[in-house]
Structures are given as structure tokens and as C-alpha cells.
C-alpha positions in Angstrom: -13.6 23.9 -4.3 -14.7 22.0 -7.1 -12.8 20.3 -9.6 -14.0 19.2 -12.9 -17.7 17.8 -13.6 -18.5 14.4 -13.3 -19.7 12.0 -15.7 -23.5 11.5 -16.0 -23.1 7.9 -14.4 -21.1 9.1 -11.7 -23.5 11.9 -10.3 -26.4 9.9 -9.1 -27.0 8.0 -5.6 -27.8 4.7 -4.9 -29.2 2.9 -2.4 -27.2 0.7 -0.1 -29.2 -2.5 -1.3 -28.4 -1.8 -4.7 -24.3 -1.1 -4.5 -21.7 -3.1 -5.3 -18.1 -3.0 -4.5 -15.1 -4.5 -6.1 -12.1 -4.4 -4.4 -8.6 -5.2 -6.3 -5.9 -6.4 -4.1 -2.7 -7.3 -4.9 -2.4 -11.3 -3.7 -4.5 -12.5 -1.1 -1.5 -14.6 0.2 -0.5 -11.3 1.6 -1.3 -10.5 5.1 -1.2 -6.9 4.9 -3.8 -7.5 1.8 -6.1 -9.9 4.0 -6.1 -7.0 6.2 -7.3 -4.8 4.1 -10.2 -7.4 3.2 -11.0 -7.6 6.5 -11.2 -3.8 7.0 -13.2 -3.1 3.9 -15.8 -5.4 4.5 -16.3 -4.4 8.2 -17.2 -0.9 7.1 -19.5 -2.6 4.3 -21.3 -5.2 6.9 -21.8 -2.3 9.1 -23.8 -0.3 6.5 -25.6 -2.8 6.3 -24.6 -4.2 2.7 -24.9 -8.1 2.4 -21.5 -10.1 1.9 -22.3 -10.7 -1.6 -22.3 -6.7 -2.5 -18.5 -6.8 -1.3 -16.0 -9.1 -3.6 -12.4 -9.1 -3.8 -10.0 -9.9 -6.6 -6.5 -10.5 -6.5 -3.7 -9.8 -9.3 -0.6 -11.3 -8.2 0.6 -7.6 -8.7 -0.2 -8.2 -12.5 -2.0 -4.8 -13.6 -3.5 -6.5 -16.9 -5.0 -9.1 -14.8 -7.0 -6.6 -12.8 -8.0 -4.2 -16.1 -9.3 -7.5 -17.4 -11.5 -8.3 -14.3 -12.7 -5.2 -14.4 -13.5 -4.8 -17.6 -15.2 -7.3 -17.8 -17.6 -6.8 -14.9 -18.3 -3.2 -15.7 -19.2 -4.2 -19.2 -23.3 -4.3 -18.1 -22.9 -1.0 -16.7 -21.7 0.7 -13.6 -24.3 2.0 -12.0 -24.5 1.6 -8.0 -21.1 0.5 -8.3 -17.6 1.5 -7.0 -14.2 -0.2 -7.6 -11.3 0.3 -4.8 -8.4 -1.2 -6.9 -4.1 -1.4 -6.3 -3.3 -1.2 -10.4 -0.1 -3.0 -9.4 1.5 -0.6 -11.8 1.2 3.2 -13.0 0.6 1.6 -16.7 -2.4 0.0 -15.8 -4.0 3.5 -13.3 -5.3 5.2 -16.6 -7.0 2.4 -18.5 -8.8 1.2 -14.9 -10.2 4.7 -14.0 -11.4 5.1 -17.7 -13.1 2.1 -17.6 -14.8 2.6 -14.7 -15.9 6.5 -16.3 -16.8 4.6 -19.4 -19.0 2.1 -17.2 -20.2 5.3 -14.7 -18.4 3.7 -11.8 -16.8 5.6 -8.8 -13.3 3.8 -8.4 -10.7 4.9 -5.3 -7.3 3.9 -6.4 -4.7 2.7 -4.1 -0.9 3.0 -4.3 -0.3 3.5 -7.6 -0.5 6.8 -9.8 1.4 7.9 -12.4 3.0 11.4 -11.4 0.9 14.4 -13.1 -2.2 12.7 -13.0 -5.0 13.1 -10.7 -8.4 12.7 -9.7 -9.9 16.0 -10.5 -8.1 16.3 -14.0 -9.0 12.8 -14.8 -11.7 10.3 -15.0 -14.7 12.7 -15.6 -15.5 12.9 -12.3 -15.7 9.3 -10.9 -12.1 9.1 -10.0 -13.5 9.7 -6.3 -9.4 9.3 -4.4 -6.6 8.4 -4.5 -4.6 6.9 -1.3 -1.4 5.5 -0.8 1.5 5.3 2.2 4.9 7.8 2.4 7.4 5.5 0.8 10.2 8.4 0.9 9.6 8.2 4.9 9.2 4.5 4.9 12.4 4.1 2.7 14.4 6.6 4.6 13.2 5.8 8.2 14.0 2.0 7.8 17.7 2.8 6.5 18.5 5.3 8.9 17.2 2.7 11.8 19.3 -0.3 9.9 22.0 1.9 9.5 22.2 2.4 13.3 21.7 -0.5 14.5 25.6 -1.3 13.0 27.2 2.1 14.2 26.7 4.1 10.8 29.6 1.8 9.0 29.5 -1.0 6.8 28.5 -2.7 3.7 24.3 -3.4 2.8 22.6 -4.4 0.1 19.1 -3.9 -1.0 16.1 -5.5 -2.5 13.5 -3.7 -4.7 9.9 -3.8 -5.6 8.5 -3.9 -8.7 10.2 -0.3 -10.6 7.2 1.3 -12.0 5.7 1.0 -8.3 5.2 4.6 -6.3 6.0 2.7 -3.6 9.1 1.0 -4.9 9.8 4.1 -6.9 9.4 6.1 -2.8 11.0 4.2 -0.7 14.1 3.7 -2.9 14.2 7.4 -2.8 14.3 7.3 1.0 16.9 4.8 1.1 19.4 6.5 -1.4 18.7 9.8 1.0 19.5 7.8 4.2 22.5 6.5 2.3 23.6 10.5 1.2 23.7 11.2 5.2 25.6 8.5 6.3 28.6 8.3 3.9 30.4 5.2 5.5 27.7 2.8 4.6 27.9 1.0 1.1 25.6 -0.4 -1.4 27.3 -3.4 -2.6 24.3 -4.7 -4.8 20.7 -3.5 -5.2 18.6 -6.0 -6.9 14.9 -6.2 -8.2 12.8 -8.9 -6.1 9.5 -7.6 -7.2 7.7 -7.9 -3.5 8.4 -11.6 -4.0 9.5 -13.8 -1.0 10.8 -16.5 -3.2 12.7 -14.5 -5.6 14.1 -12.2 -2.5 15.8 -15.5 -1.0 17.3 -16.6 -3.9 18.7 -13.4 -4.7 20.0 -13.2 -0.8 21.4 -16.6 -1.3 23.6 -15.2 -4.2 24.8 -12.1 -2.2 25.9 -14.4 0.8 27.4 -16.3 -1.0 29.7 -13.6 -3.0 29.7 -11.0 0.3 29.7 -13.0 2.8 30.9 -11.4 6.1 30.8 -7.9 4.8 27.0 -7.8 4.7 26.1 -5.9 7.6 22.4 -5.4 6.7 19.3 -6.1 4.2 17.0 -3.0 3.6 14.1 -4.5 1.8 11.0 -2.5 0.5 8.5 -5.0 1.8 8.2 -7.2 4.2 7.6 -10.1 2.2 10.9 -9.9 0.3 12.5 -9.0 4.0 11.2 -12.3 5.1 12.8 -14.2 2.1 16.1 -12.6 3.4 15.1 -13.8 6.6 15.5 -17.4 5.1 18.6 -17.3 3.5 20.4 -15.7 6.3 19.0 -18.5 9.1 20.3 -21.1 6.2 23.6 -19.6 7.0 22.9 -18.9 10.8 23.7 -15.4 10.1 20.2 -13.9 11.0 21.1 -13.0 14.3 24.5 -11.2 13.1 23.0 -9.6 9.7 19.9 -6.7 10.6 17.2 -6.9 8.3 14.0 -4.1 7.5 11.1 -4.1 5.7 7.9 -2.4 5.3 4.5 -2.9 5.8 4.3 -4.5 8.8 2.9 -7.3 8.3 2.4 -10.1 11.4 4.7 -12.0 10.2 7.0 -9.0 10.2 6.1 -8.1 13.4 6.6 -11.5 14.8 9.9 -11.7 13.1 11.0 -8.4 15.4 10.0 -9.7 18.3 11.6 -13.1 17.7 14.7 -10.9 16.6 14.6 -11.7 13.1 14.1 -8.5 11.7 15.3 -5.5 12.7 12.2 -3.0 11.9 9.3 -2.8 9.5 7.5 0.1 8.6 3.7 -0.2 9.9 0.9 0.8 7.7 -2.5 -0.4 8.6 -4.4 -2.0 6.1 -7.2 -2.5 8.4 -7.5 1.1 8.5 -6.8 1.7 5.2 -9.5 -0.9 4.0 -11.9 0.7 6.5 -10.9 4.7 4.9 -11.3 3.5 1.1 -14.4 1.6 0.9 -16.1 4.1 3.1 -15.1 6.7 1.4 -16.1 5.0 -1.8 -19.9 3.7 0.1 -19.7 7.9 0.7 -19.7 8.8 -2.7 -22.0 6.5 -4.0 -24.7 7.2 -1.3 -24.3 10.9 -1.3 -22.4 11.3 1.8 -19.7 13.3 0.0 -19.4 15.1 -3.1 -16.1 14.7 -5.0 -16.7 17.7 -7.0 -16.0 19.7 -3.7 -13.3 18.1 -2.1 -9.9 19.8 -1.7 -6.7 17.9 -3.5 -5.3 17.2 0.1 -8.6 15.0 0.1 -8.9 13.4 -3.1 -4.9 12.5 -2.9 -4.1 11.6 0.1 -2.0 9.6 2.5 -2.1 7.2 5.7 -0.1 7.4 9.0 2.1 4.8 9.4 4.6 4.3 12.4 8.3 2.4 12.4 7.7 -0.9 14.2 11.0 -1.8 16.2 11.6 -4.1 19.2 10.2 -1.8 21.7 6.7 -1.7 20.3 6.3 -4.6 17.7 5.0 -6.9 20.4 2.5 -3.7 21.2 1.3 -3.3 17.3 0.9 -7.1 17.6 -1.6 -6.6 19.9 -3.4 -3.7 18.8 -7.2 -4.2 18.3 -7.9 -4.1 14.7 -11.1 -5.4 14.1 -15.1 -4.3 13.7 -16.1 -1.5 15.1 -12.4 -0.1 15.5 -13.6 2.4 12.2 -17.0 2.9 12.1 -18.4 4.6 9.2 -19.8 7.3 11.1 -16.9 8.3 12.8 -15.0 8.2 8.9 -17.6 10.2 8.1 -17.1 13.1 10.4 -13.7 13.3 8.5 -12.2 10.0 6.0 -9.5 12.4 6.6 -8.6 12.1 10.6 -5.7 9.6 9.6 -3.9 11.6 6.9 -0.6 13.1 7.4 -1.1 15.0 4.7 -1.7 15.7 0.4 0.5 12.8 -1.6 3.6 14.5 -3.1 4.6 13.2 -6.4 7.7 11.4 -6.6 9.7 13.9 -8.9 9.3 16.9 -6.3 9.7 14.7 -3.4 
């Protein structure tokens, strides 16, 4: 099926001593992002590129920061080159794929996409993917589990990501559907923490102290701002009485469920998705796959991820992430063996 012509840049191969690749993470504080790292390059040492043809960039989850850096690389040209990049925001998708179609780039974007707006309609042909995790199913999944894990009645409250994010934008969708199914649990307060620990405990710190008892639960949209709620409620030895989720699943998260901490955290792998993207990416620039011909189930496209509770978090602790766990020639029988399915857009979700 194809899907628009690509730009002159973005139709040659290269050989894999000549390729470089950029990948734009959010912070590398992050575990889940250090994951990712670790996945990406795995697939690229195994390829055989040198360390040096694989460098990572973080933003802080500033999108300018990131259309900077890679502006300013891609300046010489982008031949040989692909760019796997979290724009931190939907503001910041466009200008990042056009620079890399004004550079003849390949770029695989992660996470955030403005609705309407895809690969094959966009990007002249070097927009190779897009790839992101269900955040309706995270958001939704999470709730319901905190939800019953009080008997369906009480009061929560709720801390955000950034509000431009999809995945903000996706998994407050899924809480606010959780919340229409059980109609004896309240909101009190829903506040923006912007997938910051810090700000997520100060923030918690202010609802303890106005709600006190009546909290019976924290839904967070990440783990990292679940973990600042963590804080303030051991400050008030309420952690083991107030049920906390996140998403992401971090180690940290997962060793907070184990310890009883935390109550659940969605699991997405960012090992695997590290592994999926910058093959995919190595794919296109080699010749291993043709975006031009690839269905929109393949060029949008999600992950699997799996609700991490008591029962398995010490399992998914364990798991064995780590070379060889996604080789490039198994991702390249199909980069698409993971995938649930074609990303639905927010608005017709």
C-alpha cells in the first residue's frame, strides 16, 4: 500500500558504517528512559554499528530543547541518518519531522502526535513510524484496579502529566471512564504535576493536608509523580492506608509494589520499545523496509503493555531484559509481533 513519495534524501540506503542515530529521550534520570537507552543500543551494537554511531539526548520533557538539538545536528545534512525522538509535546512533532525532511533524515517519533497528523500524509516520506503506549487502557485499567482495591467507594484524587501530552491527554481519558462506571468514587482535586516527582509531592502534601482521612487513593499518570505521592503519604505514615498507581513501570515502581507502596503500575517496556524503534529506524535506512509500503497499522502503531500488581511485580522485576532478548533479525521478521494494534487518536477514542 503505499502512501505518499518520499523525499529525495530519504530514498537512498546506507551502509551500516556510515549511519548515525540520534535518539531523543525525555530525562535520562528516568528509568523507564535508561531502559529504552539500553534497548536501542543493544539492537545497534548487534548490527554491528560502533557506540559512537548511537547518541542520546535528553529534554527534561522540554520540546524546544530537543528541536534545537536537532536542528542543529542535521544542519550538515542528513544523509545515513535517522532520529528516534519523544517531542515531549504535540507542538514541537511537526517542526522535528520537518527538520529532519528538510535535512533527508528518517525520524520514528515516540509518544507524541498531534491528532490528524500522520506519517504518510506528513514529512515527505521520511516520517518512517510512529509508536506510542494505550494510555486510555493504562488510565482506565489503573483506576478500575485502585478503585477496587477500596470496595468501589470513596474519595481520590489525581495527578496529571504535562496536558498537551497523548499520554497525559490518554490516560486521563481512561481515568474519567473508570470514574463514569463506578459512581461512588469522587474526584476531590485533580492537579497538573507534569511527570515531575518533586512537584507531585508537594502537591500531595497540600491535598493531605486539606483531605486528610478522606483520601482513599492517588491515581497518578506516571510512576515518577506516583512515587512523589509515595513520599508525602510515608511523611504522614499513611502509605500503607492510602493505595497509590502509576504507570510505566518503572523499577522503582515495581519495587514500590512489592514493598507495598504502590498499589499497581502500568508496565510498558522500554527495553522493547528501544529495541522496536531503532530497528525499525536501522530498517529503513539499510533497505530492510520500505515505508512507502507499509500499512497505517505499521507506521502508527502501539506496544503491549501489562498491569503490574502484587502478584506479578516481583515476576516483571525479574524478567530478562537485556541483549539478545530482541534481536534484529527476529524484529525483522515482523517490528510488528508486539503491537496490539493501529494508534487511535484521542478524539475517537
Amino acid at each position: 500500500m503505499g502512501l505518499g513519495g518520499a523525499a529525495a534524501g530519504c530514498t537512498t540506503t546506507a551502509q551500516p558504517q556510515d549511519i548515525k542515530i540520534y535518539l531523543g529521550v525525555g530525562a535520562f534520570s528516568s528509568t523507564y528512559w535508561q531502559e529504552f537507552i539500553k534497548g536501542a543500543k543493544a539492537v545497534a551494537k548487534e548490527v554491528g554499528l560502533a557506540e559512537d554511531q548511537v547518541n542520546a539526548y535528553e529534554s527534561n520533557f522540554d520540546g524546544q530543547r530537543h528541536l534545537d538539538t536537532f536542528t542543529g545536528i542535521l544542519a550538515a545534512g542528513g544523509k545515513n541518518t535517522a532520529v528516534v525522538v519523544d517531542p515531549a509535546s504535540t507542538a514541537f512533532t511537526k517542526p522535528l519531522v520537518q527538520a529532519a525532511n528538510n535535512a533527508g533524515a528518517r525520524v520514528v517519533t515516540l509518544w507524541n502526535r498531534p491528532d490528524g497528523i500522520h506519517p504518510w500524509d506528513f514529512g515527505g516520506g521520511c516520517w518512517v513510524a510512529h509508536q506510542e503506549f494505550n494510555g486510555v487502557e493504562s488510565g482506565e485499567r489503573s483506576a478500575n484496579a485502585l478503585f477496587d482495591s477500596f470496595g468501589g467507594k470513596g474519595a481520590i484524587v489525581a495527578l496529571n502529566g504535562i496536558p498537551d501530552n497523548p499520554a497525559a491527554k490518554g490516560r486521563l481519558a481512561g481515568l474519567q471512564r473508570a470514574l463514569a462506571s463506578h459512581p461512588e468514587v469522587t474526584l476531590l482535586d485533580s492537579q497538573v504535576a507534569s511527570w515531575d516527582q518533586t512537584k507531585a509531592q508537594t502537591i500531595t502534601e497540600t491535598w493531605l493536608g486539606k483531605y486528610g482521612d478522606q483520601i482513599r487513593g492517588v491515581w497518578s499518570a506516571n510512576d515518577g509523580m506516583a512515587l512523589g505521592a509515595v513520599e508525602a503519604l510515608k511523611a504522614h505514615n499513611m502509605n500503607a492506608k492510602v493505595k497509590v498507581t502509576g504507570s510505566d513501570g518503572s523499577a522503582d515502581a515495581l519495587e514500590s509494589i512489592v514493598r507495598g507502596d504502590m498499589l499497581t503500575s502500568m508496565r510498558v517496556d522500554g527495553y522493547m520499545q528501544g529495541a522496536v524503534t531503532v530497528g525499525l529506524a536501522y530498517a529503513s535506512l539499510v533497505g530492510d523496509v520500505d515505508p512507502a509500503t507499509l500499512s497505517p497499522a505499521q507506521r502508527e502503531f502501539y506496544l503491549k503493555q501489562e498491569l503490574a500488581t502484587p502478584g506479578n511485580a516481583p515476576a516483571l522485576l525479574n524478567q530478562n531484559t537485556g541483549p539478545g532478548v530482541y534481536t534484529y533479525a527476529e524484529l525483522k521478521k515482523n517490528f510488528w509481533a508486539h503491537s496490539p494494534g493501529q494508534i487511535v487518536d484521542i478524539g475517537n477514542s
